[in-house]
C-alpha positions in Angstrom: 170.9 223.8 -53.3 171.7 227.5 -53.4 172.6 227.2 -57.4 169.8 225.5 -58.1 167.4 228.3 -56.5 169.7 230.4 -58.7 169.0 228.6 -61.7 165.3 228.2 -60.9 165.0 231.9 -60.7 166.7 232.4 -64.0 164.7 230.4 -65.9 161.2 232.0 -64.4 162.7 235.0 -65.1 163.6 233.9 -68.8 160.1 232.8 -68.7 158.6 236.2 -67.9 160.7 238.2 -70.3 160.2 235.8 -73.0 156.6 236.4 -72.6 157.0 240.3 -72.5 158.8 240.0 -76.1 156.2 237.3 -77.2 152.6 237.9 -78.0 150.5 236.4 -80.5 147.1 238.3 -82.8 144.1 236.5 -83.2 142.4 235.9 -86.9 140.7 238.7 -88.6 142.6 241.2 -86.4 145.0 243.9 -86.6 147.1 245.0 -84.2 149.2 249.1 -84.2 152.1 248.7 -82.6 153.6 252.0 -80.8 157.6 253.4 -80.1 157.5 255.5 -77.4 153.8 256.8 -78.7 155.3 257.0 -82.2 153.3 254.7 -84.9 155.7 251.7 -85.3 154.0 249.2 -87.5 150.9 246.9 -88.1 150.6 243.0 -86.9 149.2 240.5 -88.5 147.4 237.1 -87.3 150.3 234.9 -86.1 152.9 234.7 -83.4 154.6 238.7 -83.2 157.2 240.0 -81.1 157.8 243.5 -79.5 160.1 245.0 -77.1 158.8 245.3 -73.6 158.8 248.6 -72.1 159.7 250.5 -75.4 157.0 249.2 -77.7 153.0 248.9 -76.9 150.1 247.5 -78.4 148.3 250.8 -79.2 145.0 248.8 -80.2 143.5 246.3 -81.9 141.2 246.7 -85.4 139.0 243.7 -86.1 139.1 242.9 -90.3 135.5 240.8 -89.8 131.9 242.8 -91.5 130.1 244.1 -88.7 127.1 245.8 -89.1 125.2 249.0 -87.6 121.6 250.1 -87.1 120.7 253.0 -88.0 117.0 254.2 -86.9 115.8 257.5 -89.0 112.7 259.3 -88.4 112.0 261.6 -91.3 108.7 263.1 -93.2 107.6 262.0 -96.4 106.7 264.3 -99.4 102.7 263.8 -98.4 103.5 265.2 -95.1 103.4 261.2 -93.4 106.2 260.7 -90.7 107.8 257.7 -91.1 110.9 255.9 -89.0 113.4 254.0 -91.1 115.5 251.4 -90.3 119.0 251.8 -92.0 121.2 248.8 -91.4 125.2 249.1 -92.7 127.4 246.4 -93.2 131.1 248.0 -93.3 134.9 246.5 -92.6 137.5 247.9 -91.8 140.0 247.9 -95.5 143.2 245.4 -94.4 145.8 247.4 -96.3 144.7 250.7 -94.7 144.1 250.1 -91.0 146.4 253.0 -90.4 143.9 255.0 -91.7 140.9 253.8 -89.5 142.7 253.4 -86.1 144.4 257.2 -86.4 142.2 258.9 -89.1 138.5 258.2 -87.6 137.8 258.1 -83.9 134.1 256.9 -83.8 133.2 255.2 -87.3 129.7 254.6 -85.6 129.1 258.4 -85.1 130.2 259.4 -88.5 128.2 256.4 -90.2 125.3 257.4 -88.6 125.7 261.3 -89.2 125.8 260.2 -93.2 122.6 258.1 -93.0 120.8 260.7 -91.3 122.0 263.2 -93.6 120.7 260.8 -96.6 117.5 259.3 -95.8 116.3 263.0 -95.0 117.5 263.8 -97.9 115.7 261.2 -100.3 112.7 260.3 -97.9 110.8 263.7 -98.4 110.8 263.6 -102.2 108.9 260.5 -101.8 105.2 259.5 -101.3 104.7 257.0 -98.5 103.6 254.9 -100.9 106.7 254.8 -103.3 109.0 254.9 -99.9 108.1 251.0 -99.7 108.4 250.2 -103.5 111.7 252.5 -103.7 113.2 251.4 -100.3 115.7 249.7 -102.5 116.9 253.0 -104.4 116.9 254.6 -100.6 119.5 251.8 -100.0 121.7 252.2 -102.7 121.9 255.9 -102.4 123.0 255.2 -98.2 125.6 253.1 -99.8 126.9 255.7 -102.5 127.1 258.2 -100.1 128.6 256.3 -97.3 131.5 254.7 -99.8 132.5 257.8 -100.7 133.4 259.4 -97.3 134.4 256.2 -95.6 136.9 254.8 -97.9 139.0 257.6 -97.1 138.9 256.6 -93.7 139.8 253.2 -94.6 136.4 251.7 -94.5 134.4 249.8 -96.9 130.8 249.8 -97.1 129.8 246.3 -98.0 126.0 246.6 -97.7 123.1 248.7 -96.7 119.4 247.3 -96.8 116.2 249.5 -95.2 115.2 246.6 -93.1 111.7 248.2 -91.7 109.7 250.9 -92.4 106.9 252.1 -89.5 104.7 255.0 -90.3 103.0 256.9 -87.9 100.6 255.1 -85.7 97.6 256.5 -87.0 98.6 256.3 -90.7 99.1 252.4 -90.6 95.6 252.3 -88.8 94.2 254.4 -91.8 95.9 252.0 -94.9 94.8 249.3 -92.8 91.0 250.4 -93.2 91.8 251.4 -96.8 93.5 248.5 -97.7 90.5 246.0 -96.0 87.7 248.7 -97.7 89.8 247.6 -100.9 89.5 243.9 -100.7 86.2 244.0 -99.4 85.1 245.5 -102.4 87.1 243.3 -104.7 85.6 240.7 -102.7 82.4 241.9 -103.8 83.1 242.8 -107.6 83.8 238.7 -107.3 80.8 237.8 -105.5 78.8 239.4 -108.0 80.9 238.0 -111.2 80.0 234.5 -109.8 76.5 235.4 -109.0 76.0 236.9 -112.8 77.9 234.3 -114.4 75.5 231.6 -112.3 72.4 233.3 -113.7 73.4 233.3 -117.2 74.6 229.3 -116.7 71.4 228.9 -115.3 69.5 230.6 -117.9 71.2 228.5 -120.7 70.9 225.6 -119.0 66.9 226.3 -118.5 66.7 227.4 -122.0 68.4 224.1 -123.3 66.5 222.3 -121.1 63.2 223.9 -122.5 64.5 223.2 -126.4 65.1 219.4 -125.2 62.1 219.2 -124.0 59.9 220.9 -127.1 62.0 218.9 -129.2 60.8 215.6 -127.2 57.1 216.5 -127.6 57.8 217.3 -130.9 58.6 214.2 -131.3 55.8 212.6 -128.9 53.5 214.2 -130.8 54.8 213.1 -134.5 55.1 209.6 -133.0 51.0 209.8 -131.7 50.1 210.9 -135.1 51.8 208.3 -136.9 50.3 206.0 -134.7 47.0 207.5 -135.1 47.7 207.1 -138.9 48.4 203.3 -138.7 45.1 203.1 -136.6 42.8 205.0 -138.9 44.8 202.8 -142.0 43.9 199.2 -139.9 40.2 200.5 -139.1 39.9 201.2 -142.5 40.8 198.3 -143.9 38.5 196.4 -141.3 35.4 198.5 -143.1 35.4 201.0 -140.5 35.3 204.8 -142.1 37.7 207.0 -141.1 35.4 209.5 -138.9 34.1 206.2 -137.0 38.1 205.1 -136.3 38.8 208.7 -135.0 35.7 208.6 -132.8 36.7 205.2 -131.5 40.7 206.3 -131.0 39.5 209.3 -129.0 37.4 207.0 -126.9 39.8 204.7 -126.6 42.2 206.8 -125.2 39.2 208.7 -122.4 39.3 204.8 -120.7 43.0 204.8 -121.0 43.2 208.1 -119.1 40.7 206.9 -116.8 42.4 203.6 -115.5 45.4 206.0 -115.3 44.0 208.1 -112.9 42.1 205.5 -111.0 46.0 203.5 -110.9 46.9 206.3 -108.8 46.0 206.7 -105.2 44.4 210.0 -103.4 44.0 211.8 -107.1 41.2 214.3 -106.6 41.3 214.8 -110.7 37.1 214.4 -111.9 36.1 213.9 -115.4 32.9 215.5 -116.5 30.7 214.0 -117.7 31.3 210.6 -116.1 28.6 208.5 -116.0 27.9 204.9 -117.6 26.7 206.3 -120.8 29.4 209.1 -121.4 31.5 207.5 -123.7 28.6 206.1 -126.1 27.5 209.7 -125.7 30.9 211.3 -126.7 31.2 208.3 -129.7 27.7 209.9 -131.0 28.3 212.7 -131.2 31.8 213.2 -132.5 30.4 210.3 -135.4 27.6 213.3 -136.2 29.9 216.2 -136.0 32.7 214.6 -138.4 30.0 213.4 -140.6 28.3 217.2 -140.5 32.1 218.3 -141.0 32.5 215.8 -143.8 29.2 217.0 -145.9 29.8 220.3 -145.3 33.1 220.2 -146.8 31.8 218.6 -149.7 29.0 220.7 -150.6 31.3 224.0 -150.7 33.4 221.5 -153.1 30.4 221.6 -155.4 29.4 225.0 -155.1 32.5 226.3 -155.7 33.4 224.2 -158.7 30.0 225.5 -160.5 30.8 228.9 -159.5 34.1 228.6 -161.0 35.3 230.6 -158.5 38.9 229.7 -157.0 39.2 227.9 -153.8 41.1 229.9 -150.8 40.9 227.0 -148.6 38.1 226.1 -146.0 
């Protein structure tokens, strides 16, 4: 029993110092290993051995992107201050993690001291205005500046992007009010390009409609005249001369526009004269006028022939 408690305690021993030589570094990691506080060497990912007591694990540097926010409050060159949001996207450079675990204590601090230093130095010769359409070239001069001082420190800057942009209270209140006054009166240039172009539409359309419609009583009235012409020709040739057949057409048509009217209920339309004798009346005396018409037309014929003087028309 007693060598087996021996042999027990040997192995947990074993155990334990096995583990103080053994130690393993995680993916995407570093690890500075120290002699006696001198720099011994650099682990990588992987199973890695070290002497207990003599060497330590000094730190640890992690190879992934990380990123840091930078918040800027600065003035713009129209006196308008403004806070910018500066985010950086750096890593630490694998073949010079010496450099960044003994060279740089704080990379935060001294990333941040650089983007303050150049935002307020490109910010002010800007217009609020061109700060939002330039935030781009604000970026990329972040990331000149930064690469510059960090990759001597064994850091590279992979990206930098101006994520937000917040003027002053007040000021986004104001572009608010100009920016609606804007649209409101764009909304009104519109309102009264629709409204003009609706009159004009309307105007054509009432003016084609109008041409339609003298072109149709045009064509009414051509139509009644030739039918009036094939009357007068049938009356004629029935004997009937051709003041008689007007007299009678014009009659003809006072009836028709008298069962017309009385076809249509509550017309308050009177004809005057209208009694029983009217239209023999009206006959009469449109017979006398177009005969009166006709003989006067025929004695200026006469005169004018023995005058032998030229005719300018009656």
């Amino acid at each position: 029993m007693g060598n087996l408690g021996v042999f027990i305690f040997l192995a947990f021993m074993g155990i334990i110092i096995l583990f103080l030589f053994i130690f393993t570094v995680k993916q995407q990691t570093a690890v500075i290993i120290e002699r006696f506080g001198k720099f011994l060497g650099i682990r990588n990912p992987g199973l890695q051995f070290k002497i207990p007591i003599v060497d330590k694990i000094a730190g640890k540097m992690s190879l992934k992107i990380q990123q840091l926010d930078v918040v800027v409050e600065t003035k713009t060159k129209d006196d308008v201050f403004v806070r910018l949001k500066i985010s950086v996207q750096y890593q630490v450079i694998k073949d010079q993690v010496y450099d960044a675990f003994y060279k740089l204590d704080n990379p935060y601090t001294q990333i941040t001291s650089f983007v303050f230093d150049v935002v307020r130095a490109e910010v002010p010769k800007l217009r609020l205005d061109d700060v939002f359409e330039k935030k781009d070239d604000i970026a990329v001069a972040v990331k000149g500046e930064l690469q510059e001082a960090m990759n001597s420190y064994g850091y590279e800057i992979v990206k930098t992007l101006v994520t937000d942009i917040d003027p002053d209270e007040q000021v986004k209140h104001a572009m608010n009010r100009i920016n609606a006054a804007e649209r409101e009166k764009l909304a009104a240039q519109y309102e009264g390009d629709a409204a003009r172009i609706l009159i004009v539409e309307k105007a054509r359309a009432e003016a084609e409609s109008k041409r339609l419609q003298g072109q149709g009583i045009a064509d009414q009235r051509r139509e009644i005249a030739k039918g009036l012409l094939e009357s007068v020709d049938v009356l004629n040739g029935a004997g009937i001369s051709s003041q008689e057949a007007s007299a009678l057409i014009v009659v003809t048509q006072h009836y028709d526009t008298l069962q017309a009217i009385g076809e249509k209920s509550g017309s308050k339309l009177v004809l005057l004269p209208n009694s029983p004798t009217a239209a023999s009346d009206m006959l009469n005396t449109m017979v006398t006028s177009f005969t009166a018409a006709h003989e006067l037309h025929q004695d200026n014929i006469s005169t004018d022939t023995t005058n032998q003087k030229p005719n300018h028309g009656v």
